[in-house]
C-alpha positions in Angstrom: 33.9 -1.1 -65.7 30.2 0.3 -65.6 28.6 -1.7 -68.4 25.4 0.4 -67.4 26.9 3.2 -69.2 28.5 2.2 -72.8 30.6 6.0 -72.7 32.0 5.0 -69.6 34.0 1.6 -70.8 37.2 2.0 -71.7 39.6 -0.1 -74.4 40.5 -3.8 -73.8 43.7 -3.7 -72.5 46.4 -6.6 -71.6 46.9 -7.6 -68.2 50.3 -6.5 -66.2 53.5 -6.9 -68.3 55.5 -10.0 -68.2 52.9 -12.3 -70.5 51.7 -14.3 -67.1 49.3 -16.8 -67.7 46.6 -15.0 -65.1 47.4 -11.5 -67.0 43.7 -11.2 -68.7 42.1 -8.4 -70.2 39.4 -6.5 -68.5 35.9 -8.1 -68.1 33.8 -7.6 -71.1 36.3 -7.4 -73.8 36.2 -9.9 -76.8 38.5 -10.4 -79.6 36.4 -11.6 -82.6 38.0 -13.2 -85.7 35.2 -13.4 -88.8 35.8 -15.2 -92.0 34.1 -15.4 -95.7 34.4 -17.9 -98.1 30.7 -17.3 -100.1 29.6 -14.4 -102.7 31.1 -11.2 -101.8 33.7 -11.9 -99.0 34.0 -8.2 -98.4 30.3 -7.0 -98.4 29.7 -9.7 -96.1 32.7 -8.9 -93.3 31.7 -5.7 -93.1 27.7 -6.4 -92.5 29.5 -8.7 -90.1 31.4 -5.9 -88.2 28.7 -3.3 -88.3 26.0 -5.7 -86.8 28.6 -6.7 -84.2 29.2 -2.7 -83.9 25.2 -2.5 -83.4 25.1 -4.6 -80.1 23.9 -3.2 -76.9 26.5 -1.8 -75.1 29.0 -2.7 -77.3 32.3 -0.8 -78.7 34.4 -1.5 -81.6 37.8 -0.4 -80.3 40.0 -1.7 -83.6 39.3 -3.5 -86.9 42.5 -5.4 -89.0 43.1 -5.5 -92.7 41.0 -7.6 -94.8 43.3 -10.7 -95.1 43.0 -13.7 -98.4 44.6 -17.0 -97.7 
């Protein structure tokens, strides 16, 4: 993966199939779980996500339903 060039990554993908322990995803990839419990829950996730969006070199490759427990 050239992390020089941001158009040049591609998605974070599992490792081989099979579910081995060693199977990781490629270098650079990052699942992020964010949570709210203060004020506006919502407004506040998606600040969250579009600051983590703004990073250098940075790609958001899929965002989940909003979830309430």
């Amino acid at each position: 993966m050239n992390t020089s060039d941001p158009a040049s990554t591609t998605a974070c993908a599992p490792g081989p199939a099979g579910g081995a322990l060693h199977a990781w995803p490629a270098p650079g990839c990052a699942w992020v779980g964010l949570g709210a419990n203060l004020g506006d829950a919502q407004a506040t996730l998606r600040r969250a996500v579009q600051a983590l969006a703004a990073l250098p070199v940075t790609r958001l490759v899929a965002l989940s339903s909003l979830y309430r427990s």
